[in-house]
N, CA, C and O atoms as CSV, one atom per row, in Angstrom:
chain,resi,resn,atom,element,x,y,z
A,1,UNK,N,N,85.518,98.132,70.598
A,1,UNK,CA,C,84.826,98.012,71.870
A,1,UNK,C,C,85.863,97.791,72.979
A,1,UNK,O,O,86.787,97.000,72.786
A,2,UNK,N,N,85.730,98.529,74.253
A,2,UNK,CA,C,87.201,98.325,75.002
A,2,UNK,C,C,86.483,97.629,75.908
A,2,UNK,O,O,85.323,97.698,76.312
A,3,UNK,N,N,87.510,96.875,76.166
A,3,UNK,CA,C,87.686,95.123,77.191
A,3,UNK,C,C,87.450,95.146,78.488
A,3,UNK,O,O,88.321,95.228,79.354
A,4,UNK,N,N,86.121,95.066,78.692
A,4,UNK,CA,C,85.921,95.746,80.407
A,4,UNK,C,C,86.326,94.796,81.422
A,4,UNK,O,O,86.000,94.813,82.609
A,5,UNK,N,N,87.201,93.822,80.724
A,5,UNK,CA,C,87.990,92.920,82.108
A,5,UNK,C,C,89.412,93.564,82.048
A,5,UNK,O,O,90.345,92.829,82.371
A,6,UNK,N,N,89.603,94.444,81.792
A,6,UNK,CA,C,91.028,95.013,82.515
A,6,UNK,C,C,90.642,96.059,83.897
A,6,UNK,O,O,89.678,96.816,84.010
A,7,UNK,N,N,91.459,95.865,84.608
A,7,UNK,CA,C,91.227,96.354,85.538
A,7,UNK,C,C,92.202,97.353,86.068
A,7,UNK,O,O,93.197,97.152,86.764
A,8,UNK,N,N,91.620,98.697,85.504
A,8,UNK,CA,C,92.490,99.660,85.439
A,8,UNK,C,C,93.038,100.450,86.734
A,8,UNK,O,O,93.856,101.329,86.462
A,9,UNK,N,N,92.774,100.310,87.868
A,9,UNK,CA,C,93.506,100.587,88.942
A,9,UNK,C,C,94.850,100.069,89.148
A,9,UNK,O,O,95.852,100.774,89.271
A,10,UNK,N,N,94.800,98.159,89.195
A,10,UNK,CA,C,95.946,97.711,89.268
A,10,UNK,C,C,96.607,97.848,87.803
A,10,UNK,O,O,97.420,96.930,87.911
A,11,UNK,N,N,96.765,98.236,86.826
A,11,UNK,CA,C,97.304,98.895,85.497
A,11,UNK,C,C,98.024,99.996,86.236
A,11,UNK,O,O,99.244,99.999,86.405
A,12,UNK,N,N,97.183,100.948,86.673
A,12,UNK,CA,C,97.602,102.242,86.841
A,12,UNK,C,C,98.751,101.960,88.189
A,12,UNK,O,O,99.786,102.606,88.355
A,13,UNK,N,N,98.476,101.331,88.679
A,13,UNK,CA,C,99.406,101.122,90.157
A,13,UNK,C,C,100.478,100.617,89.803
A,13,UNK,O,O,101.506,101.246,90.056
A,14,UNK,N,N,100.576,99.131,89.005
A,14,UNK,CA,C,102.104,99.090,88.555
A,14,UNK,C,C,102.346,99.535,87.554
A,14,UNK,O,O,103.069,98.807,86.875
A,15,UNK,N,N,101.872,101.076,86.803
A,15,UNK,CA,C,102.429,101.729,86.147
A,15,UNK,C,C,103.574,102.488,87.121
A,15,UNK,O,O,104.717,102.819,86.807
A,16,UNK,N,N,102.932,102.640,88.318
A,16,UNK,CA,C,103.724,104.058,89.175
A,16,UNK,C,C,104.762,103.219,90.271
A,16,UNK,O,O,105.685,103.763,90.878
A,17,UNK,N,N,104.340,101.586,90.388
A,17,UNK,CA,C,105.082,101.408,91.406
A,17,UNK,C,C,106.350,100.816,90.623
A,17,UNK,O,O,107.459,100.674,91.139
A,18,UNK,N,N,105.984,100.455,89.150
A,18,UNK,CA,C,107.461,99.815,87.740
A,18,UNK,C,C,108.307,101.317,87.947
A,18,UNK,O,O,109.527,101.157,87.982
A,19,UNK,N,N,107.897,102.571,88.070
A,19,UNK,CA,C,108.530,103.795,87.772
A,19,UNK,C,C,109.361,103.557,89.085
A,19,UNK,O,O,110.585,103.453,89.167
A,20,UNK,N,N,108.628,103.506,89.881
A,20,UNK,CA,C,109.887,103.525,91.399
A,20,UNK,C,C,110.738,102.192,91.645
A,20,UNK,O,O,111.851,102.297,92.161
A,21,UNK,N,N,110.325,101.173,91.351
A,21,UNK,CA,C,111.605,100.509,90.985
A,21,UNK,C,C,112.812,100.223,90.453
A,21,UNK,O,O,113.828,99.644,90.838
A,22,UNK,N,N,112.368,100.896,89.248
A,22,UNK,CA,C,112.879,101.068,87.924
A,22,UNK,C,C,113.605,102.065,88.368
A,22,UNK,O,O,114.594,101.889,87.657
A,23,UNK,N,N,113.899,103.139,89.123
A,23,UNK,CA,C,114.666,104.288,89.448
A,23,UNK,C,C,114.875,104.211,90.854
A,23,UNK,O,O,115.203,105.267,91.396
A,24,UNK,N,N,114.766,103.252,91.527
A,24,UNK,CA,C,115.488,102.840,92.732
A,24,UNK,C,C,114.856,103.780,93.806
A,24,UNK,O,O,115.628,104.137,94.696
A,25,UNK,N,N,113.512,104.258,93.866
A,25,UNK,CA,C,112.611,105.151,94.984
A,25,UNK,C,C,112.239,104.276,95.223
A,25,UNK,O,O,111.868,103.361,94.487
A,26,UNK,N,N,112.258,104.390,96.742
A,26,UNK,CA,C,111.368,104.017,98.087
A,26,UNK,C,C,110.402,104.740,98.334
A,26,UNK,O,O,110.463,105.806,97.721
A,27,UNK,N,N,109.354,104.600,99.097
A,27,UNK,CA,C,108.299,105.154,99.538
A,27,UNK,C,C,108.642,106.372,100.427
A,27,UNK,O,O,108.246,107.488,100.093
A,28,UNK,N,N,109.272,106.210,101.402
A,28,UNK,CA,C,109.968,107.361,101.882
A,28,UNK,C,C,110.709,108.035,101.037
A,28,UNK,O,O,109.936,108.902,100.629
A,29,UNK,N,N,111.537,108.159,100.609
A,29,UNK,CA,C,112.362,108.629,99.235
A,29,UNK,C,C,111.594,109.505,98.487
A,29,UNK,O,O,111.983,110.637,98.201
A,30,UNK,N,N,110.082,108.857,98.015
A,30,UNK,CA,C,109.013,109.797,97.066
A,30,UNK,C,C,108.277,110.622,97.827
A,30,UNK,O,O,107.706,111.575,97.297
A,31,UNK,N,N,108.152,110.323,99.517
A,31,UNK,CA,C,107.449,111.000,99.928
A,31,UNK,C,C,108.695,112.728,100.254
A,31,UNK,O,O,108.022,113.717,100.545
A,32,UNK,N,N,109.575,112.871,100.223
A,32,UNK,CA,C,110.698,113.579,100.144
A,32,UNK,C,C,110.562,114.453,99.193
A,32,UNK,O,O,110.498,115.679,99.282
A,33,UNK,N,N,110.499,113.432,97.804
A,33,UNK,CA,C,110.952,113.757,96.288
A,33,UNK,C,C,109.329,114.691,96.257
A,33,UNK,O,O,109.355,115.704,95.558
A,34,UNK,N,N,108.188,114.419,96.867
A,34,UNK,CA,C,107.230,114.704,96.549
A,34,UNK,C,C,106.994,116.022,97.100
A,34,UNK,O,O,106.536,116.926,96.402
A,35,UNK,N,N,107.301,116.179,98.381
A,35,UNK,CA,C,107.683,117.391,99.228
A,35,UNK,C,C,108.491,118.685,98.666
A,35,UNK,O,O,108.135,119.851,98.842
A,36,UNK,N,N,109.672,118.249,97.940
A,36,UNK,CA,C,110.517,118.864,97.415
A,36,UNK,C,C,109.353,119.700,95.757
A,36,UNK,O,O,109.948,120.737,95.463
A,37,UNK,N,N,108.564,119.596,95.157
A,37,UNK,CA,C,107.565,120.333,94.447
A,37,UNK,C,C,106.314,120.493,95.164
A,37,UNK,O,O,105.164,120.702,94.775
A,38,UNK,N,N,106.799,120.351,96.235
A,38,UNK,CA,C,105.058,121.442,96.996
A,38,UNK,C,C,103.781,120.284,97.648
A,38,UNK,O,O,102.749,120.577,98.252
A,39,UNK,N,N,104.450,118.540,97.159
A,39,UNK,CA,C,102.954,117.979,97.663
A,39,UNK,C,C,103.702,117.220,99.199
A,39,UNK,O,O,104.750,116.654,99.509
A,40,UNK,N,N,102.303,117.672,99.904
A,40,UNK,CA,C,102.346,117.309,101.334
A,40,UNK,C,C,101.895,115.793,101.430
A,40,UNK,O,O,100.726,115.586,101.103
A,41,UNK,N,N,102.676,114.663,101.844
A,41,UNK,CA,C,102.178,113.545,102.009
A,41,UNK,C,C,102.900,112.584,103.292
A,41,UNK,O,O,104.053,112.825,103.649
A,42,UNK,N,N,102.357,111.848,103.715
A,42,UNK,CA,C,103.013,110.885,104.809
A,42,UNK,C,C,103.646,109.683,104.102
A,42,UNK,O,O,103.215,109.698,102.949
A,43,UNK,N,N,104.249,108.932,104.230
A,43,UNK,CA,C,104.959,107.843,103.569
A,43,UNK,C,C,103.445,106.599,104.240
A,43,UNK,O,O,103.265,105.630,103.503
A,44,UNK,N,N,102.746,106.664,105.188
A,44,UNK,CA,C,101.850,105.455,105.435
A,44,UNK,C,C,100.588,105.824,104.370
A,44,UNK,O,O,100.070,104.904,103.737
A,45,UNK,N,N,100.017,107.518,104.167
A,45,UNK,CA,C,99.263,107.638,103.290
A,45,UNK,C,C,99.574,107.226,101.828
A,45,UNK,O,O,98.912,106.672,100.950
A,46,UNK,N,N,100.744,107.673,101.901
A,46,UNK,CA,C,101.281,106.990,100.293
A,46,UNK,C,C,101.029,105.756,99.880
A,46,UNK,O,O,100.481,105.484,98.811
A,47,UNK,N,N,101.576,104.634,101.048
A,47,UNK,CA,C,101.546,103.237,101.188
A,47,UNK,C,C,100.172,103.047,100.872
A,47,UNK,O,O,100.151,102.323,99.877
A,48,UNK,N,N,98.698,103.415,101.318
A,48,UNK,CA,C,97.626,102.855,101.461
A,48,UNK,C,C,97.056,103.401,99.691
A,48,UNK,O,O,96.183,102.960,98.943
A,49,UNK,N,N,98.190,104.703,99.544
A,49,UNK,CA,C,96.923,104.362,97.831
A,49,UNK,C,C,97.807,104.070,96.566
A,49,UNK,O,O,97.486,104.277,95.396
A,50,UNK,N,N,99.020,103.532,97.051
A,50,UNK,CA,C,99.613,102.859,96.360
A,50,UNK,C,C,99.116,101.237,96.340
A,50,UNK,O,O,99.232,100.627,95.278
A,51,UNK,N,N,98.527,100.509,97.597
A,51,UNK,CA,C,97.984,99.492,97.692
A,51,UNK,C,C,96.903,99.485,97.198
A,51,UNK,O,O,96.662,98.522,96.470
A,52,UNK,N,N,96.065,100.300,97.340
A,52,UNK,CA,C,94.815,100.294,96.712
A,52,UNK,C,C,94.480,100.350,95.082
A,52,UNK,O,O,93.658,99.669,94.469
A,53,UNK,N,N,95.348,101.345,94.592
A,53,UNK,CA,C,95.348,101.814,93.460
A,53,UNK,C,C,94.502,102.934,93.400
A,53,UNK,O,O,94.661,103.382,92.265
A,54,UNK,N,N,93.812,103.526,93.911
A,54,UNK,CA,C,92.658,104.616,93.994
A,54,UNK,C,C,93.614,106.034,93.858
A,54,UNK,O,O,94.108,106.337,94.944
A,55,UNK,N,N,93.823,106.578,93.199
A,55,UNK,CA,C,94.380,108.014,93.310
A,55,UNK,C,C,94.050,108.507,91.792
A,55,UNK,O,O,93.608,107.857,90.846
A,56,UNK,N,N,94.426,109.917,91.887
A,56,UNK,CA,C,94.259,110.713,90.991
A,56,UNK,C,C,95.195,110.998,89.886
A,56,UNK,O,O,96.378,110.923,90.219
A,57,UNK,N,N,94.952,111.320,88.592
A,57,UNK,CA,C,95.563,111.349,87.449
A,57,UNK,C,C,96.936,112.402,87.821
A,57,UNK,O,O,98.109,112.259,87.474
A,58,UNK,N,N,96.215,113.653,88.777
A,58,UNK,CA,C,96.995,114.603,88.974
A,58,UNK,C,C,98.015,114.183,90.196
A,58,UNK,O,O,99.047,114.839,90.333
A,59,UNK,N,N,97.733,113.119,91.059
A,59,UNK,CA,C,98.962,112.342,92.020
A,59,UNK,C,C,99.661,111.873,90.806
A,59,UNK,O,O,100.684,112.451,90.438
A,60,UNK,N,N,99.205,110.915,90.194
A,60,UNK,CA,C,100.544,110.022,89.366
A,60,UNK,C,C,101.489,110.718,88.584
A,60,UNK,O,O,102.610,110.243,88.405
A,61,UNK,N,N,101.041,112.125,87.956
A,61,UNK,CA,C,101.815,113.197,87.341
A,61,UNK,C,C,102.952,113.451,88.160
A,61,UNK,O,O,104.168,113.393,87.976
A,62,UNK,N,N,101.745,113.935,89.720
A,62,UNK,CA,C,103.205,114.417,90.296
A,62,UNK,C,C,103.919,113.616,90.806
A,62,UNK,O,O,105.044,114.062,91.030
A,63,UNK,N,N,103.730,112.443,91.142
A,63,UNK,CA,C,104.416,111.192,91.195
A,63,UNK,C,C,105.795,110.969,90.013
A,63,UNK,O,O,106.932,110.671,90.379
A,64,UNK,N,N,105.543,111.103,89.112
A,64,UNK,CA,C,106.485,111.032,88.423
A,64,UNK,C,C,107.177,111.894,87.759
A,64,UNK,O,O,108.093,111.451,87.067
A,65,UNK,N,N,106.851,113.811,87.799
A,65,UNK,CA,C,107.408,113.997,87.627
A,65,UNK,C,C,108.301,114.675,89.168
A,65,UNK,O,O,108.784,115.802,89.062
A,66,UNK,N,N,108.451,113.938,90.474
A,66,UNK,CA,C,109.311,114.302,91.388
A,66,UNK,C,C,110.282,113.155,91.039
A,66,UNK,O,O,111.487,113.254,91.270
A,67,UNK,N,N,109.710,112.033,90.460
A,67,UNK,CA,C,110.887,111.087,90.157
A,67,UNK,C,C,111.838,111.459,89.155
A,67,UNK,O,O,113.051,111.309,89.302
A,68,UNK,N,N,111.314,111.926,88.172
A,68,UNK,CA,C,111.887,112.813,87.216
A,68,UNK,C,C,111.831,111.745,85.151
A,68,UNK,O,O,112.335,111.541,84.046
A,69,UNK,N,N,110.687,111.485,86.208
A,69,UNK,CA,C,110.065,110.463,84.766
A,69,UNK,C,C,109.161,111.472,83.732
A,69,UNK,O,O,108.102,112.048,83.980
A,70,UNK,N,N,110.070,111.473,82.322
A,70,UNK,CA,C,109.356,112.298,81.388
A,70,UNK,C,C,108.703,111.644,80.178
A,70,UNK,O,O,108.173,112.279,79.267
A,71,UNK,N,N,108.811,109.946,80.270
A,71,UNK,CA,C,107.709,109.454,79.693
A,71,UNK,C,C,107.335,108.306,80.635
A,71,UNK,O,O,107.744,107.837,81.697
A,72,UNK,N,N,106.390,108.082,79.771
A,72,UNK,CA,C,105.293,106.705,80.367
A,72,UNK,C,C,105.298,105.368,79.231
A,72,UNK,O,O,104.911,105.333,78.063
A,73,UNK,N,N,105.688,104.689,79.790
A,73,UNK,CA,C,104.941,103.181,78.499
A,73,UNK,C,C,104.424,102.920,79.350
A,73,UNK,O,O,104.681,102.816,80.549
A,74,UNK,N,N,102.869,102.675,78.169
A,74,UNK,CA,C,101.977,102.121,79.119
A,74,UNK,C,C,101.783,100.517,78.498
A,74,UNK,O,O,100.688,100.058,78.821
A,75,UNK,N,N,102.502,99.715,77.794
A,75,UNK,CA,C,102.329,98.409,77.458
A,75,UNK,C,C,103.288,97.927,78.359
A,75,UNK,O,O,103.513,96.719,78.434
């Protein structure tokens, strides 16, 4: 039975914001890195759904792979 007190937004958020630390990206930096494979973004839009946690499976992909992250731990 899965544990409906995890709260998988903030999971998913410092999954992506451990990746940009962890490899020394800034928000500006990804919004660059992100540009550079085709996605159009502002560094303040970034900011607001990185705070939130609300984004899409297909952002965090490309999220990481402009960082050039080819796996994930997710523990």
């Amino acid at each position: 039975m899965p544990d409906s007190s995890v709260d998988w937004e903030a999971k998913v958020k410092g999954l992506l914001k451990a990746e940009l630390k962890k490899r020394g990206v800034t928000y500006a930096q990804l919004v660059e890195k992100l540009a550079q494979i085709g996605v159009k973004e502002t560094e303040p839009n970034l900011r607001n759904k990185l705070a939130r946690g609300k984004f899409t499976a297909v952002f965090l992909v490309q999220c990481l792979d402009a960082v050039g992250a080819d796996t994930l731990r997710l523990d």
